[in-house]
NUVEXSE-738884 format. One record per residue (C-alpha): x, y, z; residue in one letter. Coordinates in steps of 0.05 Angstrom, whole numbers, padded with zeros to 5 digits, always signed. Each point is the difference from the previous one (the first is absolute). Layout:
<pts>
XYZA/...
</pts>
This chain:
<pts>
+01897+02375+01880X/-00074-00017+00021X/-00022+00034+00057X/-00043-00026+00054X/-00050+00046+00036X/-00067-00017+00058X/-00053+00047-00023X/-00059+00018+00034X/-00061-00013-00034X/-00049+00013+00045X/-00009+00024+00071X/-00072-00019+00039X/-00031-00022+00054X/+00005-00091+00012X/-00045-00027+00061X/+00038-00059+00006X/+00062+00045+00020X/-00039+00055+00028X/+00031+00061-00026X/+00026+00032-00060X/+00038-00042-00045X/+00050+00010-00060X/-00001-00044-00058X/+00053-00001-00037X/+00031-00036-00070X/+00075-00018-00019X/+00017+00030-00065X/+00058-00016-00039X/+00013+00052-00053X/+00039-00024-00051X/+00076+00025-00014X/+00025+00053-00047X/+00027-00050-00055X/-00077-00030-00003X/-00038+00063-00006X/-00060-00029-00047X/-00022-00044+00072X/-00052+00033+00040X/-00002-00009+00083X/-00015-00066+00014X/-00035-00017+00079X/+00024-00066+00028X/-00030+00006+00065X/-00047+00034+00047X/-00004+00011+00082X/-00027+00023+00057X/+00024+00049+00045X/-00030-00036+00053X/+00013-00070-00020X/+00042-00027+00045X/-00038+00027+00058X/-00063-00037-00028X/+00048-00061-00012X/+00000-00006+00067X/-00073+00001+00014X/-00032-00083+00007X/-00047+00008-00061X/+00029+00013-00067X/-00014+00070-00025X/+00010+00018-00072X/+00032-00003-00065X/+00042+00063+00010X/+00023-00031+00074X/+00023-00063-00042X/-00041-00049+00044X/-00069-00010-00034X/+00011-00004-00073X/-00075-00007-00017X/-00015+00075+00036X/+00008+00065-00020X/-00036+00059+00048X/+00016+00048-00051X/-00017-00028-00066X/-00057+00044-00026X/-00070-00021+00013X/-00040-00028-00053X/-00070+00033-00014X/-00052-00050+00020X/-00054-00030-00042X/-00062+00025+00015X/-00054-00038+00037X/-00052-00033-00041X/
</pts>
């Protein structure tokens, strides 16, 4: 049987929630009979998401209301200036 399990990923701070937030994956591991299948993720959350749901402006990728922003993805180095 598959199993389905919210795992925290990462805990940190978000200034559009203001405090501490967990973000967390669904994994689906697979079932006994299928052992050769590794986890697989099929979605990712917020702790705080519906709280920022209900903000007016659209917060984030992880909230599920801005799909084009993600606070958290890791910062790319920038070019240096010329």
């Amino acid at each position: 049987m598959t199993v389905k399990v919210w795992q925290t990923i990462k805990v940190q701070h978000c200034r559009h929630a203001g405090g501490e937030v967990a973000l967390e994956a669904e994994i689906l591991y697979p079932g006994e009979h299928l052992p050769d299948l590794g986890p697989r993720v099929v979605a990712h959350r917020c702790s705080r998401g519906i709280e920022c749901g209900l903000l007016d402006e659209a917060s984030c990728v992880w909230a599920g209301t801005n799909p084009t922003y993600d606070p958290f993805a890791e910062k790319q180095p920038e070019e240096p200036k010329k």
